[in-house]
ZANU-982197 format. One record per residue (C-alpha): chain; x, z, y. Coordinates in Angstrom, 1 decimal, always signed. Layout:
REM residues N
- A X Z Y
...
REM end
This chain:
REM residues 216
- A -10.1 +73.4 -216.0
- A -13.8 +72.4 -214.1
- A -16.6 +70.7 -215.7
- A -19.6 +69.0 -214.1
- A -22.5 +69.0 -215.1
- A -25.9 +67.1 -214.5
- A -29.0 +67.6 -215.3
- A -31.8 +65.1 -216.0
- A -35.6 +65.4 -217.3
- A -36.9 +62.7 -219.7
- A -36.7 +59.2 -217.9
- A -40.4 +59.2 -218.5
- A -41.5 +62.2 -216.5
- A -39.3 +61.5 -213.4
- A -39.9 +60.8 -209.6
- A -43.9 +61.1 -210.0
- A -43.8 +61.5 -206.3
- A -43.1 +57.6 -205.8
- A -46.8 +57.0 -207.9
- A -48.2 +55.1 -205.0
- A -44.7 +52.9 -204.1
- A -44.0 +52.3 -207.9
- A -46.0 +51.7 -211.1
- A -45.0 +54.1 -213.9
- A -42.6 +51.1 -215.4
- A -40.2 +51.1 -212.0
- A -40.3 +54.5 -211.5
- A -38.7 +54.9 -215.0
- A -36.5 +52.2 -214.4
- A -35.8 +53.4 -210.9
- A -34.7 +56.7 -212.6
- A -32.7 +55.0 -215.3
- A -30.8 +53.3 -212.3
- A -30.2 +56.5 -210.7
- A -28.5 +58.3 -213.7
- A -26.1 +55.2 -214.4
- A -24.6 +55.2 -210.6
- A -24.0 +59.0 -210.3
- A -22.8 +59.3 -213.7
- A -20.7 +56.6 -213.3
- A -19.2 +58.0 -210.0
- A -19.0 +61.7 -211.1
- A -16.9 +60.1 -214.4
- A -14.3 +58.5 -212.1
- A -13.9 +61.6 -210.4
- A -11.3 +64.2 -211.2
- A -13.2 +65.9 -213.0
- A -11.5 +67.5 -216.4
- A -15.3 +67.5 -218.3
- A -18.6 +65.8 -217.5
- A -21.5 +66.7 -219.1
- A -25.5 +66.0 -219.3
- A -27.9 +68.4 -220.2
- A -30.9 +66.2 -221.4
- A -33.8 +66.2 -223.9
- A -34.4 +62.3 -223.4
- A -32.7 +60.3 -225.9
- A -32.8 +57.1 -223.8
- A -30.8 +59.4 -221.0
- A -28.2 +60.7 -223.4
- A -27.5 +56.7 -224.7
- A -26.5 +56.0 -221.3
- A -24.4 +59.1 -221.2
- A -22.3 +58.0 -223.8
- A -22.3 +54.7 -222.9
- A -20.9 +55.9 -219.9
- A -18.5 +58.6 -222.0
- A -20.1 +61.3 -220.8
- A -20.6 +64.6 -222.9
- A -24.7 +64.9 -223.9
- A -25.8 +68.9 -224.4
- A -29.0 +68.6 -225.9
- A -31.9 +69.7 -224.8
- A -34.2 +71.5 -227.5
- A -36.4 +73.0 -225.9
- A -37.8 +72.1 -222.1
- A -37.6 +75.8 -220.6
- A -37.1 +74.4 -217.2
- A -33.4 +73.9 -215.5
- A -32.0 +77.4 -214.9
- A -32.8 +78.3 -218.4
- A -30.8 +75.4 -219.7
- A -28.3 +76.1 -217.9
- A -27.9 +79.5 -219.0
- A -27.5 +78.8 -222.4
- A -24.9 +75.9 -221.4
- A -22.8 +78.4 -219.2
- A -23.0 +81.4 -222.1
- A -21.6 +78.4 -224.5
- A -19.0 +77.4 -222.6
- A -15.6 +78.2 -223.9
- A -13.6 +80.6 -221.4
- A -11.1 +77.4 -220.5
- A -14.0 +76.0 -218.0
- A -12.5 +78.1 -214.7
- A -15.4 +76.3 -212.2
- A -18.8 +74.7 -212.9
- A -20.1 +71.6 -210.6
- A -23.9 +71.4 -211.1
- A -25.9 +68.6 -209.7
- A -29.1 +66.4 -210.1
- A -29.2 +62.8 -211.6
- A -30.4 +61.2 -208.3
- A -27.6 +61.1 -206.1
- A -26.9 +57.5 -206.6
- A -25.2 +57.2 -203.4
- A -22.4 +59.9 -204.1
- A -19.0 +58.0 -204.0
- A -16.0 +59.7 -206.2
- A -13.6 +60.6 -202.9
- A -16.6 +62.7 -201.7
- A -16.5 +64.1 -205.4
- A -12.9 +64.7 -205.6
- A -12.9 +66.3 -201.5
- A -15.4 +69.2 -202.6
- A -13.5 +70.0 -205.6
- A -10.3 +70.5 -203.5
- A -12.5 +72.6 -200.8
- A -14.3 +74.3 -203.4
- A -11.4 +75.5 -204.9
- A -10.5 +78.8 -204.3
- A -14.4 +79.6 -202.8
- A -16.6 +81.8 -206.0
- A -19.8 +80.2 -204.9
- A -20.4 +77.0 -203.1
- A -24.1 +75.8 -202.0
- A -24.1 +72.1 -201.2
- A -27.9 +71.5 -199.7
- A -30.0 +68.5 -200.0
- A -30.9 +66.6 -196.8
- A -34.3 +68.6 -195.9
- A -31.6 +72.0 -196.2
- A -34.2 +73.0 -198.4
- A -33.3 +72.3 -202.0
- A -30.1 +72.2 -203.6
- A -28.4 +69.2 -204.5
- A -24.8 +70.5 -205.9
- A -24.0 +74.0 -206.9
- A -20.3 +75.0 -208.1
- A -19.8 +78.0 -209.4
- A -16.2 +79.9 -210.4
- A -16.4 +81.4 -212.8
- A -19.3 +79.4 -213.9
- A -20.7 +83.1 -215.0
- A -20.4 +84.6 -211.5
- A -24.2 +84.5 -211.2
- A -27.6 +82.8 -212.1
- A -28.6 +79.5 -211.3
- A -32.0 +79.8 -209.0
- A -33.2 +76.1 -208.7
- A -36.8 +75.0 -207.7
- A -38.6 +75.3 -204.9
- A -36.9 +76.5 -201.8
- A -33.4 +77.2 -203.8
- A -31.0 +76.6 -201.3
- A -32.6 +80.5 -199.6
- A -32.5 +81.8 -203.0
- A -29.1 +80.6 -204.0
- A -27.9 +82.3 -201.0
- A -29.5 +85.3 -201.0
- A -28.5 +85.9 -205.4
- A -24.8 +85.5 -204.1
- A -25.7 +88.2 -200.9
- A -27.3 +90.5 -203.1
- A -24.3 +90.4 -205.4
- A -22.0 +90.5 -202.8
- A -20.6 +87.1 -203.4
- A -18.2 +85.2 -200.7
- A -20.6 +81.8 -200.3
- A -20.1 +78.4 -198.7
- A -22.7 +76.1 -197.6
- A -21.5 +72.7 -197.7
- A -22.9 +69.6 -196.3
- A -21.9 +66.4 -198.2
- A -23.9 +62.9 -197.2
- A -24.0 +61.1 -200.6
- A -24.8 +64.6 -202.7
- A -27.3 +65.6 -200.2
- A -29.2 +62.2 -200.5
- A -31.7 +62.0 -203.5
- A -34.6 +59.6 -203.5
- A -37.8 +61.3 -204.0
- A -40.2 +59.9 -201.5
- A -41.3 +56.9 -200.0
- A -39.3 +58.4 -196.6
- A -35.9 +58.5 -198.7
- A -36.7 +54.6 -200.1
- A -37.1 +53.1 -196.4
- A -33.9 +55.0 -196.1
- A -32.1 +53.0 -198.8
- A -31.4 +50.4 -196.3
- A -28.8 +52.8 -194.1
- A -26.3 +53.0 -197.6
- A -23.9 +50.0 -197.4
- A -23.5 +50.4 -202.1
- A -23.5 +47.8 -204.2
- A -25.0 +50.1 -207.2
- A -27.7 +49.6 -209.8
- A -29.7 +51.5 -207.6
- A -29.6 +49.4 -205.0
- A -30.0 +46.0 -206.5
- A -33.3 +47.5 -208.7
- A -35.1 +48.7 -205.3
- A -34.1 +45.5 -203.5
- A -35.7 +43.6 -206.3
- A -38.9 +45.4 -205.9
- A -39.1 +44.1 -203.0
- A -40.1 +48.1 -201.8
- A -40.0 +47.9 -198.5
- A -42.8 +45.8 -198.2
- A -44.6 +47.6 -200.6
- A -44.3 +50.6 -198.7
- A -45.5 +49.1 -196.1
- A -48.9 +48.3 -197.5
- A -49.0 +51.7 -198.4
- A -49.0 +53.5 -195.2
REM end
C-alpha cells in the first residue's frame, strides 16, 4: 500500500516572499487556492492514502472537504520533525511514502500516477524543484528507509543522506511537481500553464501581472 502525504504551514504564515506583489489577504487566499488544486489532483490519483500534516484548522477544513486524511499538527517543530513522528506512526501496511509541498497547483494526476509506477521498485526517489535546488517530491520505500532533510538546499542533502547510507537514489524531473509559486518570477510564469484551476482563476483576478509590473 503507498500513502501521500502533503505538508502545509498555517494559511496565515505562507508565501511571505510575494509581500510586495500581494497584500497579506491574497497571499492567504493565494495559498488557500494552492492547497485545493494539488489536493484535489493528488486525491484523484492512485494513490491508496492521502494525507495532510497541518496545524491550521482552516487547512485541514479543506482537507476533509476534499476527503483527505488531516494528521494534526501539535506542535510547529518545523517539517522533518513532523514528518518523523508521522512515519514512526505509520502502521507497517504503508510499503512507500510520497512527500510533497501544498504549492504544486499545476501537478496533473497522470503525472501523479507515472512517478508512482517509476518509483516503484526504486528505495529512494528525489523529485527536484525547478531551481534543482529544493525538493518538491520525496518518495520513500519503506517510508523508514531514512530521514527527511528538507529546507534550504535539500535536494544536495537528500542525496548525499541516501549516499551516506548507501541507498540506490533516483533524481526525477517532473514539470507540474517541480513548479511551486514562490516569487514574483514563478507568477509571471503562471501564464505558460494551459489549467483551468482555482489557482489560476484567483491570480488572473488580481490582475498580477500588471501589478508586478509596477513593482519592478
Amino acid at each position: 500500500m503507498n500513502m501521500a502525504i502533503i505538508l502545509q504551514k498555517p494559511l496565515h504564515q505562507a508565501k511571505n516572499r510575494l509581500k510586495n506583489s500581494l497584500s497579506p489577504k491574497k497571499r492567504m487566499l493565494l495559498a488557500e487556492s494552492m492547497l485545493y488544486d494539488t489536493l484535489q489532483t493528488i486525491r484523484a490519483a492512485a494513490f491508496d492514502r492521502v494525507a495532510i500534516v497541518t496545524g491550521d484548522p482552516d487547512v485541514a477544513e479543506i482537507a476533509e472537504y476534499l476527503s483527505v486524511e488531516v494528521i494534526h499538527e501539535y506542535q510547529v517543530n518545523g517539517m522533518n520533525e513532523a514528518l518523523k513522528l508521522v512515519i514512526q506512526n505509520l502502521p507497517l501496511s504503508i510499503h512507500t511514502l510520497f512527500i510533497f509541498p501544498a504549492d504544486i497547483p499545476f501537478i496533473q494526476v497522470e503525472e501523479m500516477n507515472r512517478l508512482i509506477q517509476i518509483t516503484r521498485n526504486v528505495p529512494v526517489t528525489i523529485i527536484p524543484c525547478k531551481e534543482s535546488r529544493g525538493t518538491n517530491g520525496l518518495v520513500l520505500s519503506p517510508p523508514d528507509i531514512m530521514e527527511t532533510g528538507f529546507g534550504t538546499n535539500s535536494m544536495s542533502k537528500h542525496c548525499r543522506v541516501a549516499e551516506d547510507l548507501g541507498i540506490p537514489y533516483l533524481i526525477y524531473q517532473s514539470g507540474g511537481i517541480a513548479f511551486d509559486i514562490d516569487t514574483d518570477k514563478d507568477l509571471q510564469s503562471i501564464q505558460e500553464w494551459h489549467a483551468d484551476n482555482k489557482t489560476k482563476h484567483f491570480l488572473s483576478s488580481c490582475n498580477i501581472h500588471q501589478k508586478i509590473k509596477g513593482v519592478r
